[in-house]
Residue, then its C-alpha position, 0 to 999 in steps of 0.5 A: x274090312x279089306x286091306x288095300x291090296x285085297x281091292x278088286x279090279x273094277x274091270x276084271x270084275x265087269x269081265x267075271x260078271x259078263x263070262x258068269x254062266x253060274x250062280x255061285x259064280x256070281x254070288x261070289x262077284x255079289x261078296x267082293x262087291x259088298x266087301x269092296x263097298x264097305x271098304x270104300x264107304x270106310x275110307x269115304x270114297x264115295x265115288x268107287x263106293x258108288x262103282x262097287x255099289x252098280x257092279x254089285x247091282x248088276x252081278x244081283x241082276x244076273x244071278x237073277x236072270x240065271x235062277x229064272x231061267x234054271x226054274x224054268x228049264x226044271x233043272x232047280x229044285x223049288x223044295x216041291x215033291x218032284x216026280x218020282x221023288x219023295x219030298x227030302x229025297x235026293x233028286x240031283x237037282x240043286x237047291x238055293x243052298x247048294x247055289x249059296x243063297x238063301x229064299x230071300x235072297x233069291x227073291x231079291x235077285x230075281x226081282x232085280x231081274x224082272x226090272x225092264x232092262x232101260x229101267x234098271x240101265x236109267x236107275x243105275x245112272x243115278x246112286x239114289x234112285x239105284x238105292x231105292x230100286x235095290x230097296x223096292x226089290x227087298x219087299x214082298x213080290x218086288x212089284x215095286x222094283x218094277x213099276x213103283x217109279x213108272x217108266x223111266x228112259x235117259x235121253x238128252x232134253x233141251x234146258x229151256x224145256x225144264x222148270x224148277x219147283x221150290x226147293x229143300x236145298x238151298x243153291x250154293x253158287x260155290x257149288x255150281x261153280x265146282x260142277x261147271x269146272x267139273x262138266x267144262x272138262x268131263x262133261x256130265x258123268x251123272x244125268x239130271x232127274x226130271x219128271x214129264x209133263x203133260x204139256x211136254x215140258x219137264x220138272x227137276x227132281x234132281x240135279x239143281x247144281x248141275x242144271x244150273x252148271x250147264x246153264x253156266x257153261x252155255x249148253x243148250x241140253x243135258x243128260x237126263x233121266x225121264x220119268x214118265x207116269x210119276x206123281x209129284x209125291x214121288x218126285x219129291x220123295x226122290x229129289x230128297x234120297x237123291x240130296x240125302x244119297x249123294x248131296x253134302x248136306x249140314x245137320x240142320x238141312x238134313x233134319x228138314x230133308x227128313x222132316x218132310x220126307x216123313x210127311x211124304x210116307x206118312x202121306x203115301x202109308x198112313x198106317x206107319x203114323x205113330x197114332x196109327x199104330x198105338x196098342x190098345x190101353x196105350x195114351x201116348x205112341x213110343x218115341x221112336x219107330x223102330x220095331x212098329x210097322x213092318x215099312x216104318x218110316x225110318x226102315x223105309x228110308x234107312x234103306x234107301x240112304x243107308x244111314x242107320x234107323x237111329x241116326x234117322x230118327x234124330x234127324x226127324x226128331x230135329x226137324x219136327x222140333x226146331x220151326x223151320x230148321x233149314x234156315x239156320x243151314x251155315x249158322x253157329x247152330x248148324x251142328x249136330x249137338x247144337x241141334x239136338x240141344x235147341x230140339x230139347x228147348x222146345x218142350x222146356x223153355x220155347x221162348x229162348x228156343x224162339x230167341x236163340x233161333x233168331x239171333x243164330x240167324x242174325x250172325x250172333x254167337x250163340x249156343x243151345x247146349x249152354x242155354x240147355x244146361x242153365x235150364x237144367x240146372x234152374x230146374x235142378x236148383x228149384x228142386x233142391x231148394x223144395x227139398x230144403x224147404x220141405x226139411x228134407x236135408x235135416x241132419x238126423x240126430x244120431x252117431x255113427x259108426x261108418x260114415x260112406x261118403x261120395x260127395x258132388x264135387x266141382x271138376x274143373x274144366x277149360x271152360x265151363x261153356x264148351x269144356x263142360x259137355x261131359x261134367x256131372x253139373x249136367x246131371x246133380x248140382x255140384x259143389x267146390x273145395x270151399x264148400x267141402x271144407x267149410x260144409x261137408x267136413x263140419x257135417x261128418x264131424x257132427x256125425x261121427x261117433x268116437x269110434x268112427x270109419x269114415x269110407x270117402x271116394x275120391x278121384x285121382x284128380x281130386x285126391x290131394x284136396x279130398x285128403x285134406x276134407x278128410x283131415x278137416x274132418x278130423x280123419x286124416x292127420x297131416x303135418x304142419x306147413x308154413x305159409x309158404x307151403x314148407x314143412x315145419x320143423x322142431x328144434x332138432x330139424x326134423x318135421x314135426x308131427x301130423x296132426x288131426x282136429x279130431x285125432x283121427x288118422x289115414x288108413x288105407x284106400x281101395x280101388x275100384x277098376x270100373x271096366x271102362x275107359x273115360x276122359x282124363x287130362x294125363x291119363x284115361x280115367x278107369x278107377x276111383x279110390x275109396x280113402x279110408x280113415x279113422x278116430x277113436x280106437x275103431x276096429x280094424x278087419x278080423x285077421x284073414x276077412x280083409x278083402x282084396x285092395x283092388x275090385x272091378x265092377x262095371x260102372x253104372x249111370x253117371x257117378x253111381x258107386x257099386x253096392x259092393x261097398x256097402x255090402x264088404x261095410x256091412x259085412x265086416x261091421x255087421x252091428x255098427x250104426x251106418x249112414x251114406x251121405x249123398x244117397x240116391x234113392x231107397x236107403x239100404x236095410x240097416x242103413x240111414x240116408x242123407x240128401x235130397x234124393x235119399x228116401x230115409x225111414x223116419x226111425x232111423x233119421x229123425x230131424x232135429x232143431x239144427x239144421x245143416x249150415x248153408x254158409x261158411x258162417x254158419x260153419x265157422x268158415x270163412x269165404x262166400x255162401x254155398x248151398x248145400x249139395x244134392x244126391x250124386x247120381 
């Protein structure tokens, strides 16, 4: 990015561009250009972005110009034998590298050239049609550059002589009323777009708000580019790059910009069709364009708005799934999240699509990403509860020696409709501190032998309420308090001794420097703690295997724990019998598994007549029912 000093001097530059007599000359005038329109793009000025953009056109066309004519005059060399030379061998000719440019380059540039002079002067009068002319003259002969648009020419055209067809964008009297206040003192800097009719009237493709400006204003005339021998097709490809290039457009009128823009070149090239391109053996097209056809729609027009070919497709894939999304432009749904929340409905659940889409347009308060959550999580639950039902969640009749636990704790949030965008709830159910007391600690306890290690992750944020799991567990010892959360004392004053149900006490911990920065409310999160206890008289390391209190590992999908764990487990206790609750997935060699999602060998957890509790009841606790969690993710 350029430093503000570095900012190059418009008019010096026009200067340097007009005195250039050589290429490399000019290819250093096309540098600055660029740099000098990826600073302003940065700093969202689209104005000199747009002025950096025409001085690089300009200095392109030229070079162009320069490098036809040195051909023509045989003082370039095109990597042909020469006569007299042998093919390799000096010729004191200079090539596209000693020019510094390369054969694509010089493709480009001298198709720029070839573009009749009031074409490119009428292009350069309008940021969307420049875009699409420097895009045209990328492809293969750069015909298009030339003639895809017709012939264009700016003239001044009477108001009464335009007609106007329906309309993507909506006109915003706000807006009209900023251009009529521009125009009154400025006058018009960008001509209107209009196409020619045969009946000699003209058609508007672009420039609704400033036509209706002049309107305001009393002229009679306005600047216009002409087209001439230009389809409807390509008038209304047009008027959408030009909305697209220059217009401020919300989310929701940019999906519907996008959407018919894909049927348009779908229209103009049907073999970029998705059906059109599926291999052989293949049922269904990939989901998105990139890497199929070489002038795929989102290649197409991320070169023409300059967007990227992701951030197309998600327009496109807006546009397509949402009915008639340009009418919820300036609702409560007209946000990018939103959008693609109420996108994800239609596959999912159409009826609350249907629903919410009506109430955004009544003015109503509503919210796709909370409607997209309790459909997920319906879905999570039904699932658990098959699962259940299916005694899959049976608690295997064994004891263990190692018990590795990374339970789906509840995070708290400021709300759970807008606090929770990021919570794992949208990935595995989840549960809260009760649960774990009167659930979880009971079901470890049934689980551990004697001699016992329990292995439980804990976060920062919830490391107090997982110490006191762990103690409820019978693995961590605490000292007593009085209601009032004061220490209790002996006679003598001093505090009386920590206790543990099951006789257990704390060890150690380890933490795990995941390589990634995440959210937190005092600090930026980037480690968990594995928490260590123990009951009975279970061994600890050999003297000299003990691994270090700190490992980094880059984390992995959302909550996933490193196997490393699991491997330093088995490592240092390499005969004990071992069980990971809340397993996702294939249980480990050697090791049982528990949770809905844990793929257990019937050998090593067999099921057994009781079940694990579902309620505080059942438990021996006291407070409301929970159910019982499923595997982290």
């Amino acid at each position: 990015m350029l430093a503000p000093q570095q900012q190059p001097d418009f008019a010096a530059m026009r200067a340097e561009i007009e005195a250039a007599r050589e290429v490399p000359e000019l290819v250093h005038i096309i540098g600055q250009a660029k740099a000098s329109r990826a600073y302003y793009k940065q700093a969202k000025d689209a104005e000199n972005s747009w002025q950096s953009f025409q001085f690089q056109l300009r200095a392109e066309r030229k070079a162009g110009q320069l490098l036809i004519e040195m051909n023509e005059a045989g003082v370039r060399t095109k990597g042909r034998a020469v006569p007299g030379f042998k093919v390799g061998s000096p010729t004191g000719q200079p090539t596209l590298a000693h020019l510094g440019v390369s054969r694509m380059e010089s493709q480009t540039l001298q198709h720029l050239a070839k573009v009749p002079a009031p074409a490119f002067e009428a292009a350069l009068a309008d940021p969307a049609a420049a875009r699409i002319m420097r895009a045209n003259a990328v492809t293969p002969g750069g015909q298009k550059a030339r003639e895809g648009l017709g012939e264009a020419k700016i003239r001044n055209i009477a108001l009464s002589s335009i007609s106007i067809s329906s309309r993507l964008r909506a006109l915003r009297p706000d807006k009209v009323d900023e251009f009529a206040e521009s125009m009154r003192d400025r006058r018009l800097i960008n001509p209107i777009t209009v196409r020619r009719l045969d009946d000699g009237g003209h058609r508007l493709i672009a420039g609704h708000h400033r036509l209706e400006a002049a309107r305001k204003l009393g002229w009679e005339g306005i600047p216009a580019i002409i087209f001439k021998g230009i389809d409807a097709v390509d008038a209304e490809l047009l008027e959408i790059d030009e909305n697209l290039v220059r217009a401020d457009l919300t989310p929701a009128e940019q999906a519907a910009h996008h959407k018919r823009r894909k049927e348009l070149h779908e229209q103009k090239h049907p073999e970029t069709k998705r059906t059109a391109t599926l291999k052989r053996g293949q049922e269904k097209a990939p989901s998105r364009q990139n890497g199929e056809t070489e002038n795929r729609y989102t290649r197409d027009t991320a070169e023409k708005t300059g967007a990227s070919e992701r951030t197309v497709q998600r327009h496109v894939e807006r546009g397509t799934s949402i009915p008639n999304v340009s009418e919820l432009a300036g609702t409560c749904l007209d946000q990018g999240a939103e959008l693609d929340a109420l996108a994800k409905l239609k596959d999912v659940a159409p009826d609350r699509q249907a629903n919410l889409i009506e109430q955004a347009k009544a003015g109503e308060k509503v919210s796709a990403l909370a409607e997209i959550k309790k459909v997920q999580r319906a879905k999570r639950e039904a699932e658990l509860g098959h699962a259940q039902a299916a005694g899959n969640l049976k608690l295997p009749d064994q004891r263990y020696g190692v018990i590795l636990v990374d339970w789906p704790r509840k995070p708290l949030a400021y709300s759970d409709e807008t606090g929770a965008d990021r919570s794992p709830a949208n990935h595995y159910a989840v549960h809260d501190f009760a649960w774990a007391i009167n659930v979880l600690a009971p079901m470890i306890d049934k689980l551990a032998a004697p001699d016992c290690m329990l292995a439980f992750w804990s976060t920062a944020a919830s490391l107090l309420d997982d110490i006191e799991i762990m103690a409820e567990a019978g693995f961590c010892a605490l000292r007593p308090r009085d209601t009032a959360g004061h220490l209790l004392r002996d006679k003598s004053g001093g505090p009386l001794e920590p206790v543990s149900p099951g006789g257990g006490s704390y060890r150690s911990h380890q933490v795990w420097d995941k390589q990634a920065i995440g959210l937190g409310r005092w600090f930026r999160d980037r480690h968990e703690l594995l928490l260590v206890g123990v009951r009975g008289t279970f061994p600890a390391p050999a003297p000299g295997t003990q691994g270090q209190s700190l490992f980094s590992e880059r984390r992995g999908k959302h909550s996933a724990k490193p196997e490393f764990v699991a491997d330093e487990l088995d490592r240092l206790w390499p005969s004990l019998p071992k069980i990971e609750l809340f397993r996702r997935g294939q249980a480990r060699a050697e090791w049982a598994a528990w949770g809905n999602e844990a793929n257990v060998a019937a050998d090593r957890a067999a099921p057994i007549e009781e079940e694990l509790p579902l309620s505080p009841d059942d438990a021996g606790g006291g407070c409301a029912e929970m159910i019982v969690g499923e595997a982290r993710t």
